[in-house]
Structures are given as structure tokens and as C-alpha cells.
Biopython code that builds the backbone (N, CA, C, O; Angstrom):
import numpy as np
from Bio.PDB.StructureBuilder import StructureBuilder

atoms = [
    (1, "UNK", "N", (46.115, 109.744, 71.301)),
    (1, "UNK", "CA", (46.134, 110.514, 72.526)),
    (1, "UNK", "C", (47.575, 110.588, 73.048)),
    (1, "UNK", "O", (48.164, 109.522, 73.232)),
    (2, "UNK", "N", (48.333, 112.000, 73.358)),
    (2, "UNK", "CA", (49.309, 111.877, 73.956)),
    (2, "UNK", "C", (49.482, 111.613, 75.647)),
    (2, "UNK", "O", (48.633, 111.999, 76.451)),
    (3, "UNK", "N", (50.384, 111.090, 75.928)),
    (3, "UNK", "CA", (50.897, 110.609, 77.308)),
    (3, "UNK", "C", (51.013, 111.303, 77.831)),
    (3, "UNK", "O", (51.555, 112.242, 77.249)),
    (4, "UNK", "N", (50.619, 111.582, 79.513)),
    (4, "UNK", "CA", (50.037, 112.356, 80.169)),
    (4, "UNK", "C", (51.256, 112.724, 80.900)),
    (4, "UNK", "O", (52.086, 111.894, 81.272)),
    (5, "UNK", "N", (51.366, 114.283, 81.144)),
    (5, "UNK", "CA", (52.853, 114.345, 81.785)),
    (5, "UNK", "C", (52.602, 114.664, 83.580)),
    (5, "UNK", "O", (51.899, 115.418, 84.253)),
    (6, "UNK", "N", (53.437, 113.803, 83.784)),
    (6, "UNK", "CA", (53.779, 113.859, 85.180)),
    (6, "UNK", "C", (54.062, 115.059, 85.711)),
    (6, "UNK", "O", (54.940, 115.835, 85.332)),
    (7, "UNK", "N", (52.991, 115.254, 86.958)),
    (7, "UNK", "CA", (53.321, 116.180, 87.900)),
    (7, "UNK", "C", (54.887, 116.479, 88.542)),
    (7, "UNK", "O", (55.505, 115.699, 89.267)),
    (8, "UNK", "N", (55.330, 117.760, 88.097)),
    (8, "UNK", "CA", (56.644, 117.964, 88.537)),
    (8, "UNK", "C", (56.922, 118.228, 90.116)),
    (8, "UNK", "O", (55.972, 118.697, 90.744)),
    (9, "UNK", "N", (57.927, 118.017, 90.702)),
    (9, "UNK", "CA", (58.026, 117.896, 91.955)),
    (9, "UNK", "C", (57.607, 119.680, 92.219)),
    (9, "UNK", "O", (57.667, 120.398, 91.222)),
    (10, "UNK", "N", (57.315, 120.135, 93.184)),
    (10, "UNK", "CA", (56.835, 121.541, 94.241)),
    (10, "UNK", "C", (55.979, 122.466, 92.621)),
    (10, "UNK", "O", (56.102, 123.669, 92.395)),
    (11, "UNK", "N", (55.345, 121.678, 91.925)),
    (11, "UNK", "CA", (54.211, 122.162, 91.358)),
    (11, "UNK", "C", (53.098, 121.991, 91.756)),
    (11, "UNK", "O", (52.261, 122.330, 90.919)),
    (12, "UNK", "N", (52.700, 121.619, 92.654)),
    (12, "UNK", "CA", (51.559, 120.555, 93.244)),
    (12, "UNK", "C", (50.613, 122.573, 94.264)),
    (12, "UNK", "O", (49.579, 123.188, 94.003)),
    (13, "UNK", "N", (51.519, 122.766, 95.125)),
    (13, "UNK", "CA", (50.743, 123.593, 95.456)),
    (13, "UNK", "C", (50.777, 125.312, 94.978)),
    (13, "UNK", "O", (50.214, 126.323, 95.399)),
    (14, "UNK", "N", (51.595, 125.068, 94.059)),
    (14, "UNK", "CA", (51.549, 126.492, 92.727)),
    (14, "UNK", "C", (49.900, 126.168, 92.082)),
    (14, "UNK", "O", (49.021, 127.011, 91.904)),
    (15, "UNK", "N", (49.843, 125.102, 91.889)),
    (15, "UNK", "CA", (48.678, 124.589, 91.021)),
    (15, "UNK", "C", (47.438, 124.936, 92.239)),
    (15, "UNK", "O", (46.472, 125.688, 92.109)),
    (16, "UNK", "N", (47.717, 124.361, 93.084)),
    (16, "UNK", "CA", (46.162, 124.371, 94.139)),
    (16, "UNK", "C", (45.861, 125.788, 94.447)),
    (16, "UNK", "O", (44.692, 126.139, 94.606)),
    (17, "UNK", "N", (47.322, 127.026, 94.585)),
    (17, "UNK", "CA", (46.727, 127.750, 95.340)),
    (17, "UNK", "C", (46.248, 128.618, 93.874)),
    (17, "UNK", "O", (45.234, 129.263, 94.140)),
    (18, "UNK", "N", (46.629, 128.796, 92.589)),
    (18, "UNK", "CA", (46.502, 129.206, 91.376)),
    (18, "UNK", "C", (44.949, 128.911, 91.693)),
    (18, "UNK", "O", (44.275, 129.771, 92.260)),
    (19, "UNK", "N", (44.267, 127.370, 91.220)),
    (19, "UNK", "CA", (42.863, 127.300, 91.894)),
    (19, "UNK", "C", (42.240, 127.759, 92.683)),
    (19, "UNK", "O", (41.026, 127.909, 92.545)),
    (20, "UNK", "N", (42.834, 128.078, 93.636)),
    (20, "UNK", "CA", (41.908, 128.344, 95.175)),
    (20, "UNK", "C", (41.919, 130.276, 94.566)),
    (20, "UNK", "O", (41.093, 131.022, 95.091)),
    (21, "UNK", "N", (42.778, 130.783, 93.624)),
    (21, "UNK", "CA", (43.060, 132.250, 93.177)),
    (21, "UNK", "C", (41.530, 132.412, 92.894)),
    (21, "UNK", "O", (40.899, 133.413, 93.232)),
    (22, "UNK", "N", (40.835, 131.023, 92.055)),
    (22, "UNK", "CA", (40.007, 131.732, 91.243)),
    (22, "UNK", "C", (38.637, 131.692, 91.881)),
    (22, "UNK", "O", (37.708, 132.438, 91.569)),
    (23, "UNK", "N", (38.594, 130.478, 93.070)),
    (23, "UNK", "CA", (36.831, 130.414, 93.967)),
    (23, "UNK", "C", (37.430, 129.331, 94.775)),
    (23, "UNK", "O", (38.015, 128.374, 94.269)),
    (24, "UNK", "N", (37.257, 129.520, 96.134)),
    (24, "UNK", "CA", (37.320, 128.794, 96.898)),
    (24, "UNK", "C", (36.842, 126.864, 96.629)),
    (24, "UNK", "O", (35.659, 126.828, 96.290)),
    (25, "UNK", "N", (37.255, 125.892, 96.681)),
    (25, "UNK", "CA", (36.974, 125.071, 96.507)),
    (25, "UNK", "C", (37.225, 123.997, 97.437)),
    (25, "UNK", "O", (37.943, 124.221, 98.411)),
    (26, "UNK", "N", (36.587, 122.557, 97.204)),
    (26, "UNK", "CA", (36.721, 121.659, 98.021)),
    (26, "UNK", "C", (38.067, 120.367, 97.243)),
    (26, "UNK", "O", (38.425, 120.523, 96.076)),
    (27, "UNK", "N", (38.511, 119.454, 97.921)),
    (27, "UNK", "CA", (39.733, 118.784, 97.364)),
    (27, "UNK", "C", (39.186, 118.112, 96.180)),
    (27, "UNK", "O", (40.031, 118.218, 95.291)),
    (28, "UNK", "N", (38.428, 117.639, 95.872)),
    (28, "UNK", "CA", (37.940, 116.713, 94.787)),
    (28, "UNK", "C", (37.890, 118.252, 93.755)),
    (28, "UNK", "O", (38.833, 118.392, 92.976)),
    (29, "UNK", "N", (37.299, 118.847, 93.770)),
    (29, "UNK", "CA", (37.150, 120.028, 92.865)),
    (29, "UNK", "C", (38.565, 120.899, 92.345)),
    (29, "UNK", "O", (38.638, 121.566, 91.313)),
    (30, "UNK", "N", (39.815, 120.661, 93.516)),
    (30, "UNK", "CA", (40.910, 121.135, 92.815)),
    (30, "UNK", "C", (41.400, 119.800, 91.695)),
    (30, "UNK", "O", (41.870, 120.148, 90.611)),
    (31, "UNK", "N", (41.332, 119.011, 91.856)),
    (31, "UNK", "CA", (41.493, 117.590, 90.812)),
    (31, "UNK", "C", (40.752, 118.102, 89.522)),
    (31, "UNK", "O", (41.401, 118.622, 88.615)),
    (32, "UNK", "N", (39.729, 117.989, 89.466)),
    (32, "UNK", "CA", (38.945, 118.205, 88.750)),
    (32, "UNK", "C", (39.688, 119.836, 87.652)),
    (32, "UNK", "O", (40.179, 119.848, 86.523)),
    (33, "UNK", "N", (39.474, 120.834, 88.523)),
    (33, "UNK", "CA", (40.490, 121.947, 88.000)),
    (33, "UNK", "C", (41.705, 122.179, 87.115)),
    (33, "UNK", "O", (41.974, 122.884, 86.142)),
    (34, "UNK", "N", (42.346, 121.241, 87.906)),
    (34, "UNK", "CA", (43.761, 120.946, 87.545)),
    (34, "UNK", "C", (43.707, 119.991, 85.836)),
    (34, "UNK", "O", (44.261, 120.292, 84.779)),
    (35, "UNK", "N", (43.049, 119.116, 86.081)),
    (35, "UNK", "CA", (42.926, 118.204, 85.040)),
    (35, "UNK", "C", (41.951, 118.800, 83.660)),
    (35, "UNK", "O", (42.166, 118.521, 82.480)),
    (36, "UNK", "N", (40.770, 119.745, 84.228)),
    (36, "UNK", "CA", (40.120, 120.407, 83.252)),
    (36, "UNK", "C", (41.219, 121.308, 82.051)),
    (36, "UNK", "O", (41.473, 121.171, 80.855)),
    (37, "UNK", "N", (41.766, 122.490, 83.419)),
    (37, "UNK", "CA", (42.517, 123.194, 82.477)),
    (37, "UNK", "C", (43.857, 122.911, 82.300)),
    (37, "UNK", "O", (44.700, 123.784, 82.092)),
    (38, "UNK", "N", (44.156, 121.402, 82.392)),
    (38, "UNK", "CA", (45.410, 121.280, 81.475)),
    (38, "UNK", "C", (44.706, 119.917, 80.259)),
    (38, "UNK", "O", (45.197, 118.870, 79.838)),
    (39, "UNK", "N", (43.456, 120.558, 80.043)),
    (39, "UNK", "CA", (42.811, 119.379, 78.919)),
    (39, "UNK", "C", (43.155, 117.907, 79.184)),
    (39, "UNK", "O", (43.421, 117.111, 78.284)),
    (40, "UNK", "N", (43.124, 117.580, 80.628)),
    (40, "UNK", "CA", (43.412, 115.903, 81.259)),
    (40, "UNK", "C", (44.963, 115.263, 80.956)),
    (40, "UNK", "O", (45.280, 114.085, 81.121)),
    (41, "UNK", "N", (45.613, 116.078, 80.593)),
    (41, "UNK", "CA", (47.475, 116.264, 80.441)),
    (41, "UNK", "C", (48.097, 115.882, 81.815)),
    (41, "UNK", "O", (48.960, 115.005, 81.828)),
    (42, "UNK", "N", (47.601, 116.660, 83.305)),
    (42, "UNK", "CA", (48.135, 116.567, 84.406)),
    (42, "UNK", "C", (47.076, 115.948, 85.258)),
    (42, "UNK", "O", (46.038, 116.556, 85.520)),
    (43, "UNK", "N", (47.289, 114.927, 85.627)),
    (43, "UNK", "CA", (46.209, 114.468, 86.984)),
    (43, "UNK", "C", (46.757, 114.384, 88.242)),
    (43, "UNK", "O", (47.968, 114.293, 88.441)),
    (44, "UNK", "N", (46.086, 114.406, 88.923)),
    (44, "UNK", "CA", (46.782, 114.645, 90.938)),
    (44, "UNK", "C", (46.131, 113.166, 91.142)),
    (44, "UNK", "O", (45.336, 112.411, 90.582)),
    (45, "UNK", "N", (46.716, 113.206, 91.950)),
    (45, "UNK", "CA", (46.511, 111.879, 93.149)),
    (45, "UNK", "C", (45.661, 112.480, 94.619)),
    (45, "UNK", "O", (46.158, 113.148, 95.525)),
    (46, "UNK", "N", (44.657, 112.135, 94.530)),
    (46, "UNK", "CA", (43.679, 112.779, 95.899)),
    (46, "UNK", "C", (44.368, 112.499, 96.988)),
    (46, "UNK", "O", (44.126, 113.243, 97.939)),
    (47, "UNK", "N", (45.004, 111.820, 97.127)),
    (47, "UNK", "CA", (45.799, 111.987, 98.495)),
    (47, "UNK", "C", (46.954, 112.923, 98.541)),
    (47, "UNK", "O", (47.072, 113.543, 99.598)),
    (48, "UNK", "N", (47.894, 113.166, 97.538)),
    (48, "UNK", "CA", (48.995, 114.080, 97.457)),
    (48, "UNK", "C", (48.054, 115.898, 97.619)),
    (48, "UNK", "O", (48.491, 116.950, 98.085)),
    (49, "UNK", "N", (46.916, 115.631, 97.111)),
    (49, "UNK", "CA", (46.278, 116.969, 97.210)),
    (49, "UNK", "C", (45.821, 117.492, 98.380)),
    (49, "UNK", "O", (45.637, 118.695, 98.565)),
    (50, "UNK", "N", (45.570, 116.354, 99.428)),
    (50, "UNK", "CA", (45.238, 116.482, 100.750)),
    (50, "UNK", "C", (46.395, 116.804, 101.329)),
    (50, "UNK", "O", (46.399, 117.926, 101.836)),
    (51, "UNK", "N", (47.453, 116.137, 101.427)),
    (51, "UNK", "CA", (48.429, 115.990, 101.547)),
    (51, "UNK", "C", (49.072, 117.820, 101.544)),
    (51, "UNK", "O", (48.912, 118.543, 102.527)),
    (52, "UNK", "N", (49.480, 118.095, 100.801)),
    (52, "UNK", "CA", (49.807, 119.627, 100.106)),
    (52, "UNK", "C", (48.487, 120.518, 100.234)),
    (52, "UNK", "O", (48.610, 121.637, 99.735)),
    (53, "UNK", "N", (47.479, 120.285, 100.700)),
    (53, "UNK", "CA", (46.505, 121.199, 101.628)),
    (53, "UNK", "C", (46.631, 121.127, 103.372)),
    (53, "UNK", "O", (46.244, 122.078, 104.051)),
    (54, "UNK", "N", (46.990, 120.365, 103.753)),
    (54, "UNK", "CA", (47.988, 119.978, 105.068)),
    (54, "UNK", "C", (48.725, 120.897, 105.264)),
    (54, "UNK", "O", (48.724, 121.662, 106.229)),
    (55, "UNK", "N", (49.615, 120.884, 104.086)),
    (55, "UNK", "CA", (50.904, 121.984, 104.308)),
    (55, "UNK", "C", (50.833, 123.096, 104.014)),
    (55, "UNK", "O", (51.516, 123.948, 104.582)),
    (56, "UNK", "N", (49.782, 123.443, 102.817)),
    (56, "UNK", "CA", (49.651, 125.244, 102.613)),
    (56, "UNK", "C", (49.059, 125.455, 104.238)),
    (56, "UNK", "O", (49.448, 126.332, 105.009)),
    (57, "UNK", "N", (47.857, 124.250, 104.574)),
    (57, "UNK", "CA", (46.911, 125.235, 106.227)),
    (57, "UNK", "C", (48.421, 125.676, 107.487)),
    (57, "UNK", "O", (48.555, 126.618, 108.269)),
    (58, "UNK", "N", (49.093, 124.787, 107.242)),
    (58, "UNK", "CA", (50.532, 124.896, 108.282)),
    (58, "UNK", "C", (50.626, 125.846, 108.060)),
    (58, "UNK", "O", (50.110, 126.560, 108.919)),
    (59, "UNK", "N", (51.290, 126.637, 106.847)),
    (59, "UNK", "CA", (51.749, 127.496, 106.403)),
    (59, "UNK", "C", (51.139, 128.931, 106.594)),
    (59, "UNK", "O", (51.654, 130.020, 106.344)),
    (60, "UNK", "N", (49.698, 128.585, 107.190)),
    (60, "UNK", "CA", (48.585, 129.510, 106.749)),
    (60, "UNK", "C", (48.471, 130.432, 105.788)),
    (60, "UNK", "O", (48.254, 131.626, 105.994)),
    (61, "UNK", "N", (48.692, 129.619, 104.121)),
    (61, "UNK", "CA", (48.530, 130.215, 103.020)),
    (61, "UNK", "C", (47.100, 129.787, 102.601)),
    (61, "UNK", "O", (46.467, 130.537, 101.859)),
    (62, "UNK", "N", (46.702, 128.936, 102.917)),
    (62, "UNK", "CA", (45.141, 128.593, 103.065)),
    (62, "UNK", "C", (44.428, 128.269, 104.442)),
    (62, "UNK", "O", (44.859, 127.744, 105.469)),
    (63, "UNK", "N", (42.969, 128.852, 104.037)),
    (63, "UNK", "CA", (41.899, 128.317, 105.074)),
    (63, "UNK", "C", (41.316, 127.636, 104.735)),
    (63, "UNK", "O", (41.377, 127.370, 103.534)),
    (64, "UNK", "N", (40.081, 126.706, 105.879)),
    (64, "UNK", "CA", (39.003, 126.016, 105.331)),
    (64, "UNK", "C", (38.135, 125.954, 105.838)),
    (64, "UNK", "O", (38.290, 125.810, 107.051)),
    (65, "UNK", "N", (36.948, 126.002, 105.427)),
    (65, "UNK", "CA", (35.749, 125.987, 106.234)),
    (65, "UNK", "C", (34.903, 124.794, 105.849)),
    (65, "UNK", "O", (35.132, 124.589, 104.657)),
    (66, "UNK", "N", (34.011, 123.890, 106.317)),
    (66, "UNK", "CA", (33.049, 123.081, 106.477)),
    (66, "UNK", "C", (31.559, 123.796, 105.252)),
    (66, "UNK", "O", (30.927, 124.827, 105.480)),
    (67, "UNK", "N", (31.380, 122.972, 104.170)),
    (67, "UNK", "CA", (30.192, 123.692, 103.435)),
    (67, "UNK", "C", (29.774, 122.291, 103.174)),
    (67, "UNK", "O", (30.145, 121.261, 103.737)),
    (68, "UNK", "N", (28.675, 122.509, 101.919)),
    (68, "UNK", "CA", (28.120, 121.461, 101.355)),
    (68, "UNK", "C", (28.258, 121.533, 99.688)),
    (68, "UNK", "O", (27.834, 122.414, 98.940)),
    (69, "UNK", "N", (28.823, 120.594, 99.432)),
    (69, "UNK", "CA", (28.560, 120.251, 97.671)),
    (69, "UNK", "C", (27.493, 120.573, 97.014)),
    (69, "UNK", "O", (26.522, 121.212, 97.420)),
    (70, "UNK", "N", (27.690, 120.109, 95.959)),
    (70, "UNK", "CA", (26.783, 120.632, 94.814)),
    (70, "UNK", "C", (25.453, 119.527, 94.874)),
    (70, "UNK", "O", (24.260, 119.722, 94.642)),
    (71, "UNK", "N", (26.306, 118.098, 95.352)),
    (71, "UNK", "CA", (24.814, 117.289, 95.825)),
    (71, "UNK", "C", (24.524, 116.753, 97.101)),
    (71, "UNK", "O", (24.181, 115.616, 97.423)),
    (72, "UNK", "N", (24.785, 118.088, 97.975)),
    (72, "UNK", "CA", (24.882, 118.337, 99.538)),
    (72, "UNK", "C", (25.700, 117.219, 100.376)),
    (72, "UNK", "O", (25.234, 116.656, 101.366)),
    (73, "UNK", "N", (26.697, 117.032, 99.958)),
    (73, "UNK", "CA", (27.987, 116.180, 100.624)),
    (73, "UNK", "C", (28.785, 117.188, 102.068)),
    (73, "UNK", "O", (29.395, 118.025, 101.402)),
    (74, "UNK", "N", (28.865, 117.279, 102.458)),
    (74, "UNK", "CA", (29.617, 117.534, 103.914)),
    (74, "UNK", "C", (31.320, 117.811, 103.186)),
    (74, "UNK", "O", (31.945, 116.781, 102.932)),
    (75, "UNK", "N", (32.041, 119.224, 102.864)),
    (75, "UNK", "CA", (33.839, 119.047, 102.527)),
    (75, "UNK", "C", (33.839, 120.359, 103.480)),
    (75, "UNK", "O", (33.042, 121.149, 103.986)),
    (76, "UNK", "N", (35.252, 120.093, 103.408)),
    (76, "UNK", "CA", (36.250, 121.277, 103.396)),
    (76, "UNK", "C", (36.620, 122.140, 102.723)),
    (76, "UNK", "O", (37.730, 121.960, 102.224)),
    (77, "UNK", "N", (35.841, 123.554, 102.366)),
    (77, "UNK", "CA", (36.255, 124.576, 101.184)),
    (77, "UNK", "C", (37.619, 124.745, 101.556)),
    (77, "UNK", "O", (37.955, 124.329, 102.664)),
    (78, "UNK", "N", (38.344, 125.210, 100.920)),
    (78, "UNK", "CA", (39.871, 125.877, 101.068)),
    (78, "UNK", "C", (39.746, 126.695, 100.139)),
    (78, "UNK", "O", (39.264, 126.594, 99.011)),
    (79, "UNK", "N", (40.402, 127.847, 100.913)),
    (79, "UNK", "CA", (40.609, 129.524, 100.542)),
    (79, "UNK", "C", (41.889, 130.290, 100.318)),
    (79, "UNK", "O", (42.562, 130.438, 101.338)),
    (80, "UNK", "N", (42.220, 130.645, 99.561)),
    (80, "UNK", "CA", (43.108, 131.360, 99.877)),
    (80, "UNK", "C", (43.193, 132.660, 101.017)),
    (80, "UNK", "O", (42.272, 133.476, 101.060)),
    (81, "UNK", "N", (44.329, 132.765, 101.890)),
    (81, "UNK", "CA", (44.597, 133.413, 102.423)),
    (81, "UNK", "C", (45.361, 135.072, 101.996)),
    (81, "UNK", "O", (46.155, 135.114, 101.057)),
    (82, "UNK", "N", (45.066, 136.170, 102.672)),
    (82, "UNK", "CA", (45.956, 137.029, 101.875)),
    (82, "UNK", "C", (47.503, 136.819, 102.065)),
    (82, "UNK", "O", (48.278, 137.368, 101.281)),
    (83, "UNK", "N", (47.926, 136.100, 103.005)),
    (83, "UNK", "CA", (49.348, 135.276, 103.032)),
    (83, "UNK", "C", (49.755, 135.068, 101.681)),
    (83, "UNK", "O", (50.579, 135.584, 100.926)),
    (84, "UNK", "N", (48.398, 133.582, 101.578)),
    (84, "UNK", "CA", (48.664, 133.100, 100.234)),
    (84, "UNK", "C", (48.532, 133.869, 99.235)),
    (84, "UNK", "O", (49.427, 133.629, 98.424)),
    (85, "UNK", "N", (47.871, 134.654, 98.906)),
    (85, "UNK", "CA", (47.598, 135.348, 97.855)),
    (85, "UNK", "C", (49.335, 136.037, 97.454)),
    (85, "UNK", "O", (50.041, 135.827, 96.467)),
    (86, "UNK", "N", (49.560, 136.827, 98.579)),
    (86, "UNK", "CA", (50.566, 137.028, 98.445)),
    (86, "UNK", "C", (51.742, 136.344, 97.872)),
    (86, "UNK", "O", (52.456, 136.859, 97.012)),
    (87, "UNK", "N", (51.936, 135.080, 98.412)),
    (87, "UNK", "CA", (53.065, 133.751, 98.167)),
    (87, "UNK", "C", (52.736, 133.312, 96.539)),
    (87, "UNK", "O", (53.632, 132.943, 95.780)),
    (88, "UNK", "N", (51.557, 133.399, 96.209)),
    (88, "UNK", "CA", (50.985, 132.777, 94.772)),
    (88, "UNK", "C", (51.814, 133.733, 93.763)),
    (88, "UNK", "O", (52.273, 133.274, 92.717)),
    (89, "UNK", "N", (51.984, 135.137, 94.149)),
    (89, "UNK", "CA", (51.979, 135.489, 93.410)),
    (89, "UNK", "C", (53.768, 136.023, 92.936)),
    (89, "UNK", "O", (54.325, 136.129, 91.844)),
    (90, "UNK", "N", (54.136, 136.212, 94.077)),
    (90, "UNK", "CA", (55.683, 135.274, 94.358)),
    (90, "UNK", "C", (56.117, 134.150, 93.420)),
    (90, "UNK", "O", (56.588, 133.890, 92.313)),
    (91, "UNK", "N", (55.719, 133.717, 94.413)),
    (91, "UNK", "CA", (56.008, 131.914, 93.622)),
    (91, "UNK", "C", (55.373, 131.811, 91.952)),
    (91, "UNK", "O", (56.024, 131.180, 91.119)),
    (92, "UNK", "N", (54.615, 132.202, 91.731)),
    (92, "UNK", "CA", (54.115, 132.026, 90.165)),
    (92, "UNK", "C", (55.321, 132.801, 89.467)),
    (92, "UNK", "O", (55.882, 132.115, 88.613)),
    (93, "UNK", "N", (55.728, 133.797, 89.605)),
    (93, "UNK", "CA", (56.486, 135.164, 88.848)),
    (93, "UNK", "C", (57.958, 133.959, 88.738)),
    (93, "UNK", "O", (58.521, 133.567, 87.717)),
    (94, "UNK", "N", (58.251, 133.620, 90.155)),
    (94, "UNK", "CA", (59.345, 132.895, 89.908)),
    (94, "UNK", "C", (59.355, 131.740, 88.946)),
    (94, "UNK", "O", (60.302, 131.482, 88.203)),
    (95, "UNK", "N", (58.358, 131.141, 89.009)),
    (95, "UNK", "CA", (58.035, 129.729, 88.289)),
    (95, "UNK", "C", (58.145, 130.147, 86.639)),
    (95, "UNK", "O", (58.753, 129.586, 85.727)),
    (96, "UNK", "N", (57.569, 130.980, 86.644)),
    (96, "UNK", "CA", (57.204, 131.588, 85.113)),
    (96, "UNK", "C", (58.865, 132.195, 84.416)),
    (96, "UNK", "O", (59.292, 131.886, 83.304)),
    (97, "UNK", "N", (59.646, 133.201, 85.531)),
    (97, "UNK", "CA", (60.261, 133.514, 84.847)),
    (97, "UNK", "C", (61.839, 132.163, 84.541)),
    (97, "UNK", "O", (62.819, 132.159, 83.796)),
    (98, "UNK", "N", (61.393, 131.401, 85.386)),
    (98, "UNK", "CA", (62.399, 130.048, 85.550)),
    (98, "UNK", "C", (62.048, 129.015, 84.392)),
    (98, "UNK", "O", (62.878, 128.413, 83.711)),
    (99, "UNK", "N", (60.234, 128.894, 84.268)),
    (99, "UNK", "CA", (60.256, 128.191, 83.367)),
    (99, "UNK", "C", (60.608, 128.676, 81.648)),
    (99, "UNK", "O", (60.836, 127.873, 80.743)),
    (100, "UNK", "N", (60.576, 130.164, 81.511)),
    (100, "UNK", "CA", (61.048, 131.041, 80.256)),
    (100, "UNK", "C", (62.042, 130.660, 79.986)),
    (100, "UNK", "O", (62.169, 130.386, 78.792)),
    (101, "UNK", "N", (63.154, 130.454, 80.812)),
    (101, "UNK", "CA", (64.837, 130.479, 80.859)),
    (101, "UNK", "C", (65.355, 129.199, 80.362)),
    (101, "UNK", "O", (66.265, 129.001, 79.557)),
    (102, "UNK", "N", (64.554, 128.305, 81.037)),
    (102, "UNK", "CA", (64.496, 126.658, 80.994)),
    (102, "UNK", "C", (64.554, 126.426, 79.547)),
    (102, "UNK", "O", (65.504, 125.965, 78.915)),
    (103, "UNK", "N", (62.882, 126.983, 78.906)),
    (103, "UNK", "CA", (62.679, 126.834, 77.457)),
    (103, "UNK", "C", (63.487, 127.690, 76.480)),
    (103, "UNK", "O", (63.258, 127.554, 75.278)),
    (104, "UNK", "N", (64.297, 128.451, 76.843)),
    (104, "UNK", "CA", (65.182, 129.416, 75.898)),
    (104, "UNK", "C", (66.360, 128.318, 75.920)),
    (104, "UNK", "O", (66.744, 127.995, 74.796)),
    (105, "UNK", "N", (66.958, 127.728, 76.935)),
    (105, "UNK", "CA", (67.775, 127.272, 76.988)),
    (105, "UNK", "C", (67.706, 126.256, 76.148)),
    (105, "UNK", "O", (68.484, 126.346, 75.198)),
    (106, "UNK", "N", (66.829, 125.036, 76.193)),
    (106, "UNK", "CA", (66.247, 124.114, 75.576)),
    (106, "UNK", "C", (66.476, 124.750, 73.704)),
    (106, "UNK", "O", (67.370, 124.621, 72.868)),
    (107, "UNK", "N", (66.006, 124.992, 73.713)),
    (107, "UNK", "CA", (65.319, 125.993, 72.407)),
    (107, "UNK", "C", (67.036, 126.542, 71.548)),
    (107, "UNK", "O", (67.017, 126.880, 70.364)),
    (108, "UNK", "N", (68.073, 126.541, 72.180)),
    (108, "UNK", "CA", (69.347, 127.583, 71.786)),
    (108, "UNK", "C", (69.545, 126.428, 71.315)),
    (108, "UNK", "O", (69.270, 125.244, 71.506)),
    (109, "UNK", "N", (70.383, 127.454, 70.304)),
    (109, "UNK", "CA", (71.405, 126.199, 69.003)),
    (109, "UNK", "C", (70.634, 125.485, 68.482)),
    (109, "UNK", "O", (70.913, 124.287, 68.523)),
    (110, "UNK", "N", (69.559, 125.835, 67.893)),
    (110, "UNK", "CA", (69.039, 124.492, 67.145)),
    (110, "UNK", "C", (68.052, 123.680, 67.928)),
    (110, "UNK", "O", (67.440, 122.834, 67.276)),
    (111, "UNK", "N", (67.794, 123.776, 69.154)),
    (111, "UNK", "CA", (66.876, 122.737, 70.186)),
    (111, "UNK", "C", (67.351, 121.367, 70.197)),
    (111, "UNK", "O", (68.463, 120.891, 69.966)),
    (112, "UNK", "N", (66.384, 120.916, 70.481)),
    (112, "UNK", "CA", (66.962, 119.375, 70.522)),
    (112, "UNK", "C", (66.833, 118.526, 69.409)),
    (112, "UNK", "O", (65.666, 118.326, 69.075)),
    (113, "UNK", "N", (67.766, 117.930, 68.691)),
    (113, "UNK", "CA", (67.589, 116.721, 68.356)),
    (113, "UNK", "C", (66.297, 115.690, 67.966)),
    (113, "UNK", "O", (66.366, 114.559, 68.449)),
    (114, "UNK", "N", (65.252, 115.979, 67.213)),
    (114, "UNK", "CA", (64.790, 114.940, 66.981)),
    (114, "UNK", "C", (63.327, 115.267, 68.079)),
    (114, "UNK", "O", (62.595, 114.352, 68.456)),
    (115, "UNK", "N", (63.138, 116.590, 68.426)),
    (115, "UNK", "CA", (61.997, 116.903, 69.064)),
    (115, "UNK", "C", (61.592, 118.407, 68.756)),
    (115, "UNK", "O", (62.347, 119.366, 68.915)),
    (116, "UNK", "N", (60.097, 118.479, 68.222)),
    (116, "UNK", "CA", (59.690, 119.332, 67.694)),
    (116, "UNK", "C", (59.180, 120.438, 68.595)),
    (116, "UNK", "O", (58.258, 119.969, 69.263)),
    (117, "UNK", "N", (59.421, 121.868, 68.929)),
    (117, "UNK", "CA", (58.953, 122.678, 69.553)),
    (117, "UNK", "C", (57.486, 122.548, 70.155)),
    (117, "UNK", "O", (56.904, 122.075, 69.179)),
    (118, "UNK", "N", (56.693, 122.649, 70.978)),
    (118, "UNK", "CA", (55.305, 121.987, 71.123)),
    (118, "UNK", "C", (54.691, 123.592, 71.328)),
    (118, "UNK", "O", (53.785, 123.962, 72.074)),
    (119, "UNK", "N", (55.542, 124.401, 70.372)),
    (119, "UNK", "CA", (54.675, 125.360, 70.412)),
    (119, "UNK", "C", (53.468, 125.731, 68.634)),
    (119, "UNK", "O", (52.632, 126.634, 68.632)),
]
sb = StructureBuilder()
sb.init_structure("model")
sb.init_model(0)
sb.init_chain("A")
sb.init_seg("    ")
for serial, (resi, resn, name, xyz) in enumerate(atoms, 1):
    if name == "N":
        sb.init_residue(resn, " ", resi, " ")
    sb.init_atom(name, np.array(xyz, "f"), 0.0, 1.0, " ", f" {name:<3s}", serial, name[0])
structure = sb.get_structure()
């Protein structure tokens, strides 16, 4: 099994609101998300996720409303906002075309030393 890579610093709510893109959800369920579709590679810390849902509601790039779970538990859905929607899609374009540049760079002359492309 390979070693699980650490959450990079201001990826945290690229990732939540990417989630919240696809169905409104509650905090345990963006964990769950996050960790599904990076095949258990990236895990959150339930408090950093609360935490960075704090700051998108500041922001009002997300909402939340009061529902019930799947085995009628009492959460907080969080939604994207059309703010957010907007900002996601911002912020992703940037992320994407930053992380392209990153890996070209990486990748020139030969790459690195003694590490195999992980493509």
C-alpha cells in the first residue's frame, strides 16, 4: 500500500466546495467524498473540515441548512452558493492550470532523478 499524501495547504476548500458541486452534503459525508474519490490517498481531519466550512459560510460561498441523515441523525447540509459556484470555478481553472505548469516543470530535462512519472 502506498503512503498517503498529505493534504496540501488552501486545498482543503477547492476539495469541499468541488463536493458540495456535486449534492449538497453534511461534514462527515465531505470526508467520506474526499477519501472515496482519491481511492483513501487523501484523508481530512473532521475538525479542519468544520473548520474550512466556517470560512467558506463567512465568505458566503456556502450555505447550510439543518436535515436528517441517512440513519436520521440531526447535521448541517452545506450547499453551494452561486457565489461559490462561481469562486469553484475560478479557483479550480487556477489550480489546474498551476498544477499543469508545476508538473511540466518537474517533468523538463529528464524529470527527476530516481522518480518515476506516476503517470
Amino acid at each position: 500500500m502506498t503512503e498517503q499524501i498529505p493534504l496540501l495547504k488552501g486545498t482543503l476548500d477547492l476539495l469541499i466546495m468541488k463536493a458540495l458541486s456535486v449534492e449538497p452534503t453534511h461534514g462527515y459525508g465531505l470526508a467520506v467524498w474526499i477519501e472515496d474519490r482519491s481511492q483513501q490517498q487523501i484523508t481530512t481531519d473532521d475538525s479542519a473540515i468544520y473548520q474550512a466550512l466556517r470560512r467558506l459560510e463567512g465568505k458566503r460561498l456556502v450555505s447550510a441548512d439543518w436535515g436528517l441523515t441517512e440513519n436520521n441523525r440531526r447535521a448541517r447540509y452545506y450547499s453551494l452558493t452561486p457565489r461559490g459556484v462561481e469562486h469553484l470555478s475560478n479557483a479550480a481553472g487556477t489550480w489546474m492550470r498551476y498544477t499543469r505548469w508545476v508538473t511540466a516543470l518537474l517533468e523538463a530535462d529528464g524529470g527527476i532523478p530516481g522518480l518515476e512519472s506516476p503517470r
